[in-house]
C-alpha positions, 0 to 999 in steps of 0.5 A, a space after each residue: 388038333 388043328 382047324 383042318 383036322 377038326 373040320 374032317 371030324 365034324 363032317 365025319 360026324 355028320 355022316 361023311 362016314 370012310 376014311 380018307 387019303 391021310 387016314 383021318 374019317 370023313 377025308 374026302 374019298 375022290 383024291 381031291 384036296 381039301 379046299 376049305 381052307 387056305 394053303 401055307 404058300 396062300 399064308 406066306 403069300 399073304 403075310 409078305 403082302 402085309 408087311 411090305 413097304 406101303 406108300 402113305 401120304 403125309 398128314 399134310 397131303 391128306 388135309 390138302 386132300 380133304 380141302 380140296 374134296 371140301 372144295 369140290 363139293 361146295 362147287 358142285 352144291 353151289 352149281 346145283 343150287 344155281 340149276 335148281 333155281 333155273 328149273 324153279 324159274 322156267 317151273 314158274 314161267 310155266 306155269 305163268 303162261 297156264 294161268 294166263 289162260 284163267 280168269 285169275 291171273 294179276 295182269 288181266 285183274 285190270 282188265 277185268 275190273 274195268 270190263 265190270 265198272 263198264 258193265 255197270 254203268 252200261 246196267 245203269 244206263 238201260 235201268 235210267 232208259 227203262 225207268 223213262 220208258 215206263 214213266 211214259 207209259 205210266 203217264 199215258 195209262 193215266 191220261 187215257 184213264 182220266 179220257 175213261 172216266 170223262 167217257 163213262 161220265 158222259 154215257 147215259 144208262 140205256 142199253 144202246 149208249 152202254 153197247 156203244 160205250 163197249 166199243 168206244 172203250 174197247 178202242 181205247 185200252 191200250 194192246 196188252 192190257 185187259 179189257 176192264 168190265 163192268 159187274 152189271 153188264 157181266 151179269 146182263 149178258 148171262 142172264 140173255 
């Protein structure tokens, strides 16, 4: 039986049911062909194409082949590698320019350490003005302290002299600063 034949019977197993054109079951009932498998012309065709005379290269051909294949592709590697380099290179310059916007970039580093050692000799100066300024003021607090104490020494106890003291002290308490009281008048002006 051979491949076509066993081909009908299966289909006709599965239900193809009739008989066909050369008698055997499950044959195609519309006239046609069967076209499942190839022809004899398609064989012959086929087995004079297998065994004509082809053209090979020579051993020799074929490695020149592959060197110069091998030769190519390393051009091409090394043509890849030199654009990637480029692109890396701009990637870089690109990203350089970016960060030179920041505080962290190298060449502005300088510039900044100098802006710092500025600002703190420019610190250090107002400090060494403001220390002056508040000895000053020190000083004088002290001195009209001293003028203070001589007044109150000088003053009598009478009421009269201690009004007049009020004033006279009043005067020489420098602007804001409080006015510095005694217990016993605090207690004189709430018991009137």
């Amino acid at each position: 039986m051979g491949k076509n034949q066993a081909h009908k019977q299966r289909q006709a197993g599965r239900g193809g049911g009739g008989e066909g054109e050369d008698g055997l079951p499950g044959g195609p009932d519309d006239g046609m062909e069967d076209g499942s498998f190839h022809s004899p012309a398609w064989h012959a065709a086929r087995l004079a194409s297998l065994q004509a005379p082809t053209e090979r290269i020579t051993w020799e051909e074929f490695k020149a082949k592959q060197n110069a294949d091998a030769k190519t592709a390393e051009l091409e590697a090394v043509q890849e590698d030199l654009n990637m380099r480029d692109y890396r290179a701009q990637l870089d310059a690109e990203r350089n320019k970016r960060l030179g916007r920041g505080t962290n970039h190298s060449d502005l580093k300088k510039d900044k350490k100098r802006k710092r050692e500025k600002d703190k000799k420019d610190k250090k100066d107002k400090k060494d003005k403001k220390e002056k300024k508040d000895k000053k003021e020190k000083s004088k607090k002290k001195k009209s302290k001293k003028e203070k104490k001589s007044k109150k020494s000088k003053k009598s106890d009478s009421d009269s002299d201690s009004e007049s003291s009020d004033s006279e002290s009043e005067a020489d308490v420098p602007e804001g600063e409080e006015k510095a009281y005694r217990l016993s008048n605090f207690l004189q002006a709430d018991s009137d």
